[in-house]
N, C-alpha and C positions, 0 to 999 in steps of 0.2 A: 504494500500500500504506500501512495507518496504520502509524504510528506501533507501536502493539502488534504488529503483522502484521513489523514490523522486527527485532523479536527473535525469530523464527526463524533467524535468521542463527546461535546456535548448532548448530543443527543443520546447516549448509552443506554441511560435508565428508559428512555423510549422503546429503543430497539430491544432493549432485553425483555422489555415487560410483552412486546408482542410475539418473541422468539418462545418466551414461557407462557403465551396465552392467555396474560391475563389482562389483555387489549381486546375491548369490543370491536368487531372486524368495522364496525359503521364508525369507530372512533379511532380506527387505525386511519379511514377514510379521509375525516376531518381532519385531523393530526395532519396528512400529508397536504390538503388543500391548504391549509395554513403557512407549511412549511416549506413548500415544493421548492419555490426561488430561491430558499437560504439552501436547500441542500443541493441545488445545482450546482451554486458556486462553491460547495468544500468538496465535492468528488468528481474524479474522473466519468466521463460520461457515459462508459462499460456500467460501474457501481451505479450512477443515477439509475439507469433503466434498467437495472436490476430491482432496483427499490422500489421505484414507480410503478403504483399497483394496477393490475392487470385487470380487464373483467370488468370494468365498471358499470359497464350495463346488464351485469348476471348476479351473480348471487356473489356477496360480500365479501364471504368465505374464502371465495377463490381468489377474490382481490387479496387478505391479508396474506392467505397461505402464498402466493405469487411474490409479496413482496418479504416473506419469514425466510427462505430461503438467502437472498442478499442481504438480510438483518445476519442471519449465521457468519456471512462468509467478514462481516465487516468487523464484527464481535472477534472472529478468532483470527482477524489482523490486529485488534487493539488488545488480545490478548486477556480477555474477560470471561470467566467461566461463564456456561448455562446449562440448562435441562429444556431441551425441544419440547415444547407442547403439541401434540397430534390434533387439539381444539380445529385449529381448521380444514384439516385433511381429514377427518371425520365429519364435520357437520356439508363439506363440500360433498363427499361422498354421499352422504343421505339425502342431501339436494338433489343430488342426480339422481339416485334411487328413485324418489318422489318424480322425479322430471320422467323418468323410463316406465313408470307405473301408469302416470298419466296420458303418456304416448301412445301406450300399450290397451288403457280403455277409451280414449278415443278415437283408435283404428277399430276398436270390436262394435261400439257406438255406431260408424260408418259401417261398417258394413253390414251391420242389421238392419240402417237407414237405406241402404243401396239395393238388399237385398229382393225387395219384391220387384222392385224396376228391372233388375239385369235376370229375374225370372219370367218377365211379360217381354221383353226383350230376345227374350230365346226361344218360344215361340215363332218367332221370326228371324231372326238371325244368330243361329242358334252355334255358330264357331266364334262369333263379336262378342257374344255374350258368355262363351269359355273363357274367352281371353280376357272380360270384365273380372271374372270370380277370379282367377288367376294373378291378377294384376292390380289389386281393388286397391295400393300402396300407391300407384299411380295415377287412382284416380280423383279430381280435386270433387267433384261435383258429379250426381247423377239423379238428377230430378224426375217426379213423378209427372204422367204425362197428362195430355190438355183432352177435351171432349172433342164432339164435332163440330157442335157450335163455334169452338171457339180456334177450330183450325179452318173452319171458312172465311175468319176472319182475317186470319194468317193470308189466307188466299186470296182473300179480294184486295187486301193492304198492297200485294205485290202482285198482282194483277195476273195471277197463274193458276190454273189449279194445279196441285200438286201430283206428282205419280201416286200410286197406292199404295206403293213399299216406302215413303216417303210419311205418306201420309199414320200408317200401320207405325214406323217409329215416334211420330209426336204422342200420337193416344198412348203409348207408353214412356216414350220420354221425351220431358220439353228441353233439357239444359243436359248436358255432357260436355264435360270439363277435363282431359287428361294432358297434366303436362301443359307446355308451351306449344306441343303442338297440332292438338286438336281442343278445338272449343267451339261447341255446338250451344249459345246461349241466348239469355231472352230476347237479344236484338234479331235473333236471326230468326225465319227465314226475312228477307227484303229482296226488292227489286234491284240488280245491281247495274247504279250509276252508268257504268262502261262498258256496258252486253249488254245490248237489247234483245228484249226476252229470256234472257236467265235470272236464277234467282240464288243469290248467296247464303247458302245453306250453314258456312263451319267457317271459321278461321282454322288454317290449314298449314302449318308453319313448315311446308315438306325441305321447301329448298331457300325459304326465306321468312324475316317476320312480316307480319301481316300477309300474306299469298292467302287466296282461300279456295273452298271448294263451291262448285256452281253445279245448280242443277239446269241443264235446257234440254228440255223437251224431255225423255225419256231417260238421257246421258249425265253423266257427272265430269265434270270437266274440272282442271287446274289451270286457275288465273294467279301466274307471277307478276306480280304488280311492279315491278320494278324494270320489267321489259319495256313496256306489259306484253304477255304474249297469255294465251290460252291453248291447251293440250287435252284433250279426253282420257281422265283416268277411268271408266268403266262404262258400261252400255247403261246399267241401271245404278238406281238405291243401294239397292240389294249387292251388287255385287260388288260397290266399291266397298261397303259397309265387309262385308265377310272377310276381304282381303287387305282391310285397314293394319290389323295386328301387324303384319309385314314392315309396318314405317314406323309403327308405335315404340 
């Protein structure tokens, strides 16, 4: 340690009392907001960012334990006993515990939420809706679907009527969300701007952001908006929908 890095030894009784845990990690916090400027300028700037606590947007814990570590290494330069307190390497642990529990029942939540849709869904596209059960980690959203009422109005909005396999997945699903690169949601379907006579069914992220998938006439086409150009990814609904998993 230089020479400058040896005047941290005011602050000792700090550092030891967080090294032995007997620092509330939210008063370890404070402690450094107060003090940050003065211990810039007595350590090298390896030791600052060592002390500079980590995590400040997580759990406390992990902030004090990130900064007890370079509390140790500066204590056994100035040559001052202690005894390691585990206080924050245990309660960071159980934080996460807590964090991995809660993870773990609001995937089971989703998918009990998901589950009658991706079963009215397989009825009809019954390999999409494998790959739903299969993959249910990837998916953000899958909403239960609209009447007929209210897919004519879908239909008159965008001046189309819809195919039948088109239409068969709204009455089960109106929103489908996976990932960045498909999202089937409440704006959609419309009439798209820049095809006349198609109608923009998905945001389709295959080969860029915003691209999407169009349906006209019977066909499913790909609009890369960036070209712009337009390609037919399938004859039908249906058939693009089966061999989606492929990109997903």
């Amino acid at each position: 340690m230089s020479n400058q890095e040896k005047d941290l030894s005011r602050y000792e009784a700090r550092l030891q009392d967080l090294v032995e845990g007997r620092t509330d990690p939210e008063a370890w916090l404070a402690w450094w907001d107060e003090h940050e400027q003065e211990v810039r300028q007595l350590c090298s700037p390896g030791v600052f960012l060592r002390l500079k606590p980590g995590h400040r947007s997580d759990d406390p814990n992990r902030s004090a334990l990130s900064s007890q570590q370079a509390a140790c290494h500066v204590l056994d330069r100035l040559g001052v006993a202690y005894q390691r307190s585990d206080r924050y390497q245990v309660a960071a642990d159980e934080a996460f515990a807590r964090f991995v529990r809660e993870q773990e029942a609001a995937e089971r939540a989703r998918a009990q939420r998901f589950k009658p849709v991706i079963a009215g869904l397989a009825g009809h596209f019954p390999r999409f809706a494998r790959f739903l059960r299969s993959n249910l980690e990837q998916v953000d959203e899958c909403e239960p679907g609209i009447d007929e009422p209210a897919i004519a109005e879908l239909e008159q909005a965008a001046g189309s009527r819809f195919p039948d396999d088109y239409r068969a997945f709204l009455r089960c699903c109106r929103e489908l969300t996976i990932g960045d690169t498909l999202q089937l949601t409440a704006i959609h379907p419309f009439a798209h701007p820049f095809r006349a006579r198609s109608v923009a069914i998905a945001e389709y992220w295959l080969e860029a952001d915003g691209d999407q998938a169009l349906l006209d006439g019977e066909g499913v086409f790909y609009y890369a908006h960036s070209v712009p150009a337009v390609r037919p990814l399938a004859k039908t609904f249906t058939a693009w929908l089966e061999t989606l998993p492929r990109t997903l």
